[in-house]
Each structure stands twice: as structure tokens, then as C-alpha cells.
N, C-alpha and C positions, 0 to 999 in steps of 0.2 A: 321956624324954618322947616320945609319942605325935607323929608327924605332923598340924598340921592347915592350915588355910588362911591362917591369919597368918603363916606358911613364909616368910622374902624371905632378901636379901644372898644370896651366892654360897654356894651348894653345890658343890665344885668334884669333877670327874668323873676318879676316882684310875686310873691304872693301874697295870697288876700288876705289880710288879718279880721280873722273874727274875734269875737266873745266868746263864751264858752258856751251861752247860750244861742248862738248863730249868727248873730248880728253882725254887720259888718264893725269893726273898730274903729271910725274916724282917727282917733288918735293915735291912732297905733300908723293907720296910712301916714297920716303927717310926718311922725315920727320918721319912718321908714324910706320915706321919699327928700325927707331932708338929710340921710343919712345916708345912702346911697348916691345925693346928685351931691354932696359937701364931702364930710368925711372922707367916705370911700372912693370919690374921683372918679367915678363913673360918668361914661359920659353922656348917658341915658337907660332907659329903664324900657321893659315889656312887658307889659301889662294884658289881664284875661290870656296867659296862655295854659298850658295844660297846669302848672304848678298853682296857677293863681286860682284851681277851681272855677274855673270863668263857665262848664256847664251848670252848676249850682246856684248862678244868678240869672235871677229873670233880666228879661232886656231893660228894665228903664233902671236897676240896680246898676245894670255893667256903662250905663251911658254916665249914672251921678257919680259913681267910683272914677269914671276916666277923666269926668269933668274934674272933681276934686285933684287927682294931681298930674293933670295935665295945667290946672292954674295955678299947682304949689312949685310947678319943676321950672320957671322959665324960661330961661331958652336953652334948655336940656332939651333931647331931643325924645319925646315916648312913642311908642311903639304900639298899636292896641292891639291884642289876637280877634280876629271877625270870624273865623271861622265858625260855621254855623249849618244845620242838615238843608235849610232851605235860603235860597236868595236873598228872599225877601228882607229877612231877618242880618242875613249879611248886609244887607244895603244900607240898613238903617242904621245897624251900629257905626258901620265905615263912615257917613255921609253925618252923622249926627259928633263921632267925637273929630272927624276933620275939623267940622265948622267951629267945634273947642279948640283949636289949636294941634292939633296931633302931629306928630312928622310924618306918619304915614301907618299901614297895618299889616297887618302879618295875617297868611291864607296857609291853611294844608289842603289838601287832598281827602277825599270822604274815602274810606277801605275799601267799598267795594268796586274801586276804578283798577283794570286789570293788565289793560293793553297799552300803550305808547301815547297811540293817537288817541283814544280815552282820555289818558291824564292832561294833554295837553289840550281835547277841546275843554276839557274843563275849567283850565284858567283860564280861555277864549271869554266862558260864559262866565264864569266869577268875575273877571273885569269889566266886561258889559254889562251885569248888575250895577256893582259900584261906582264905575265910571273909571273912563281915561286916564283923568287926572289926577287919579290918586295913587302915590305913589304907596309900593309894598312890595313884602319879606315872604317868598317861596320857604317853605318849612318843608324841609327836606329829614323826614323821621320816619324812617321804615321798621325800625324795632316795631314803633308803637300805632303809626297807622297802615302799617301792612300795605304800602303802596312804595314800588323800585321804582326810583327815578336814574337812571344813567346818566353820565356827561351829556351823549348827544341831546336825552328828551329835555335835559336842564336849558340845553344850550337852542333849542327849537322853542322855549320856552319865553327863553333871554329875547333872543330875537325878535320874535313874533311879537312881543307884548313889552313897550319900550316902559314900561311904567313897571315893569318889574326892577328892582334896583338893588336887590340885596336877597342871596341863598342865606338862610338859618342852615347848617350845615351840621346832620346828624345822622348821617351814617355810619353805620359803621362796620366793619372796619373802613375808613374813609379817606386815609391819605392817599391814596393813587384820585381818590375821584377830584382831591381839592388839584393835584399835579397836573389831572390831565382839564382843567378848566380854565388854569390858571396859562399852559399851553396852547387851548382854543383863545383863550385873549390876548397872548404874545404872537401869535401870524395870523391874528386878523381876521379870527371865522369867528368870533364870540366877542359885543361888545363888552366895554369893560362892567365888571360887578363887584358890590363888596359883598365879602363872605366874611361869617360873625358863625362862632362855633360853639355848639351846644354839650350835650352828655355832661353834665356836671362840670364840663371841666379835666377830662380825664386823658383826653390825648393834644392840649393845647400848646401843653411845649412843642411837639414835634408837628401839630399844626400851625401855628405860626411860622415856621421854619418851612412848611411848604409852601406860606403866600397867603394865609390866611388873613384876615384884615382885625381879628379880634374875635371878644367871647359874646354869645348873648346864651347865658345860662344860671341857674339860681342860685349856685354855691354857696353857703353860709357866710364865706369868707369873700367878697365879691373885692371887699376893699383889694387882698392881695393878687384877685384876677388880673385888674387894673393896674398892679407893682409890675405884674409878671409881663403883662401886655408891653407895655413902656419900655423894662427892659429889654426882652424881645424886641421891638423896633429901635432902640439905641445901637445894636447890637452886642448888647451883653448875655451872651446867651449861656456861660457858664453860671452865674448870677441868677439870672431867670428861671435857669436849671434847680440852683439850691436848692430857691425857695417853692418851687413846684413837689420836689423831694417832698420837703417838708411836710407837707398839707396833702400827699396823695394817700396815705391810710386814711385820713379822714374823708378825701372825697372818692373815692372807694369805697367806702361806709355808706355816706350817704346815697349815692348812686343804684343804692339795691331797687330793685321791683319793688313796689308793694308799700316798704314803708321810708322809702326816700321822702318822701314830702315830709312824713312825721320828725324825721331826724333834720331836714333844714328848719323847720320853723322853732322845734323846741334849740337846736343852738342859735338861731336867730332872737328866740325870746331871753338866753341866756346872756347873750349879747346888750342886752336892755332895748334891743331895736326895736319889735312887737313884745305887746303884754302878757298875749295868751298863744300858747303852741296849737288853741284848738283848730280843728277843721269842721266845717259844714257835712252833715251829713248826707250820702254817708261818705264814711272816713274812718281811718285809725287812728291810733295810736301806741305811742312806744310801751312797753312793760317796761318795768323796774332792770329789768337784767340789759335792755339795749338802751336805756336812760344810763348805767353802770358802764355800758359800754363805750356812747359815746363821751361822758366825763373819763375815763381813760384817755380817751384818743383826744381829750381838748386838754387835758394833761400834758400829755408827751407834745401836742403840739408844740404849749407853754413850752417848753424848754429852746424852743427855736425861733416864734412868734410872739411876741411881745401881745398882738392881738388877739390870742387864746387864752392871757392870763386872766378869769374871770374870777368875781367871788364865789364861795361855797354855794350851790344851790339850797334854796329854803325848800322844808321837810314837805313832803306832800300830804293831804290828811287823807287818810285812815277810807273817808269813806269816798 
């Protein structure tokens, strides 16, 4: 099924399991995409976007990865990031994992787009590359691609290009901007959109609460994104509340600059979800003192989350 604006619950934003050696991990994908579309209750996955390393793979890499679990998710619905420096190369991923079955793709913005009308012929030509009919996810992240997008340019955006069907939403600070959107769609100057909220995770209680539709973000814990989301829409919002409490030192934690990616995939591998915490180079990794750190914090999780109680990690070697 096609991407459209009735889109909500957690999309949760997969990264790429390698080897330690670089390799991509087959197993580990399997693993991870059975475990996120089952388990966890997600109700689809994003794949190649900034956590999955998606610059680190050449193009016919990023097309066998999407084919792989876009044929493992069934009628989950995946997400792919196309974002790319030139056209061409957008075209080909977008056009090549639609014909896989994809629900549709996810576009940002190149940094050095500075004005209004800039950003917005932009998606003019990025949909005129891909085509019409494919539907996709404005990635709205200014932290990290240094492009402001406003309500109004989102909402000139929306309009103009009926194939856009869903804001990734990561600004921040960002709750006025989901208010006044969700505004524009209540008297009828902004068709309707689903909007799916990013940043780890970090202000989704009280973005759901403004209208938000769900998470598309890579938290370790995605199973509980998906508890919190549900609750939120049941209206259990003290509930929702709890268990948000609970898990925000950790996604706080994980959310740093720099070595975010390193801390989800080693509690992802701790999880037995992926094999190896490695990354493709280049890349980091944690030191023994934020490895300390985050077993503390999946600790104290433990005392609230049943899904933090993991075994002792094994010793690391030496060399």
C-alpha cells in the first residue's frame, strides 16, 4: 500500500547493521525488521535515513538493503530516505525501491538552500525528477540540515505538490510550529497531512498532545514509542506520561551529537536485536566509561520497564 495522509503510530527509523568488518549484516536486518514490524508493533520502518548511514552505501547496496526488507515487512508499510546531492541518483533509488513495493520516500533539503522560494522550487524539481506519483516525507531538520522551513513555506509546500503526504517533524523547539499546522488544516488553507515526529523521541508526549500523528525516530526502545503512541490516542495521557518519564534519561542519553548513533545500536545489540554495534566507516564508538554509562541508565530503566531487564554484557577483549 501506497503512502497517504492517514499515515500515524510509529514508524520507527532502522539503522544499518554491519559486521565489524563493514559488511552489511543480512541477519541482523532480518532479525531487526522482524522485530520492529512483530514484537515492537510498529507500524512501519525508515529506512537509509541519517541513522541508517544511508551516505556510506553505494547505490545498488541501498537498492538490495530496501529490496531485502521491504520483501521481509509485508504489508508494513517502509519508508526509504532518497535524499541525494544530485537528481539523478534520487530518481533511481525512489523509482527502483517503489517498483519493490515501498510505501513511498522520504526528501530533505540540500543546506545550502537559504530563501523561501529556494526551498520550495526545490521540492518543485525533486518531484519532477521522481515523478508525480510517488508519494513522500518532507524532512523537516534544521538542527542538522541548516535549512528553516516555517508553517507557511511547509504549507506552500503541502499545496503545491499534492504528493507530498506526510511532514517528518524535527524542529525544534517545534510545538507552536505542529499548532499552527494543524490550524492551517482546521479552516481550510492547508490540505490534510500526517505528521510523524523525530528527535529521538524527546518531546513526543507533548507532541502528540498537539495533533501530532506519531513517531518516526530510531530510539532503542521503539517497542515502548508505539505503547506511548496508542496510549496517547486512547486518551490515556497520564499513562502515556509514566511511561515517557521513565525512558527520558535514556533518551536524553542517547540523543547527544556525535555519539547518538553509537549508543542506539550498542543498546539495540544488547537487546539481541543486531549482532554488532559496529558502524561503517567513518564512525565512532562508545569508550568503556559511556558503555558504564549507558548500563546504568538500562539499569534504572529495569526498575520500571520490564523491557530493559537484559543479561550481564559479555567482557570485551582486551585488544
Amino acid at each position: 500500500m501506497k503512502l497517504d495522509v492517514t499515515a500515524g503510530g510509529v514508524y520507527v527509523i532502522a539503522p544499518t547493521p554491519f559486521h565489524p568488518d563493514g559488511r552489511v549484516d543480512d541477519a541482523s536486518l532480518d532479525r531487526m525488521t522482524d522485530f520492529f514490524l512483530g514484537e515492537a508493533r510498529c507500524d512501519g520502518m525508515t529506512i537509509l535515513g541519517v541513522m541508517g548511514e544511508a551516505p556510506k552505501l553505494d547505490g545498488a547496496e541501498s537498492l538490495a538493503l530496501s529490496r531485502r526488507i521491504i520483501g521481509r515487512a509485508g504489508a508494513a508499510g517502509i519508508i526509504v530516505g532518497v535524499t541525494a546531492p544530485g537528481f539523478a541518483a534520487m530518481r533511481a533509488l525512489a523509482q527502483g525501491v517503489m517498483q519493490a513495493g515501498a510505501a513511498g520516500v522520504m526528501i530533505a533539503p540540500p543546506s545550502h538552500l537559504r530563501t523561501d522560494d529556494a526551498v520550495v522550487a526545490y521540492f518543485h524539481q525533486a518531484v519532477e525528477a521522481i515523478g508525480p506519483d510517488i508519494p513522500w516525507v518532507l524532512q523537516d531538520y534544521p538542527q542538522l540540515f541548516q535549512v528553516q522551513m516555517t508553517p507557511a513555506v511547509i504549507r506552500r509546500i503541502v499545496m503545491d505538490l499534492p504528493s507530498c503526504v506526510m511532514l517528518k517533524h524535527e524542529d525544534w523547539p517545534g510545538l507552536e510550529k505542529i499548532s499552527t499546522l494543524r490550524r492551517f488544516q482546521a479552516e481550510g488553507s492547508m490540505r490534510p497531512l500526517s505528521i510523524l515526529c523525530g528527535n529521538g523521541g524527546i518531546f513526543l508526549d507533548f507532541e502528540m498532545a498537539r495533533g501530532a500523528d506519531g513517531a518516526m525516530t530510531g530510539y532503542a526502545f521503539p517497542d515502548m514509542l508505539a505503547e506511548l503512541v496508542r496510549l496517547s490516542k486512547a486518551g490515556e495521557r497520564d499513562r502515556a506520561q509514566d511511561l515517557f518519564d521513565a525512558h527520558l534519561p535514556m533518551i536524553r542519553y542517547e540523543l547527544q551529537p556525535g555519539p547518538g548513533l553509537a549508543v542506539r545500536k550498542y543498546v539495540l545489540m544488547r537487546r539481541g536485536i543486531i549482532a554488532s554495534d559496529a558502524q561503517r566507516r567513518p564512525g565512532t564508538a562508545l569508550t568503556e566509561t559511556a558503555r558504564a554509562e549507558v548500563e546504568y541508565l538500562l539499569a534504572r530503566l529495569a526498575r520500571h520497564d520490564a523491557r530493559a531487564r537484559l543479561q550481564a554484557p559479555a567482557k570485551r577483549s582486551a585488544a
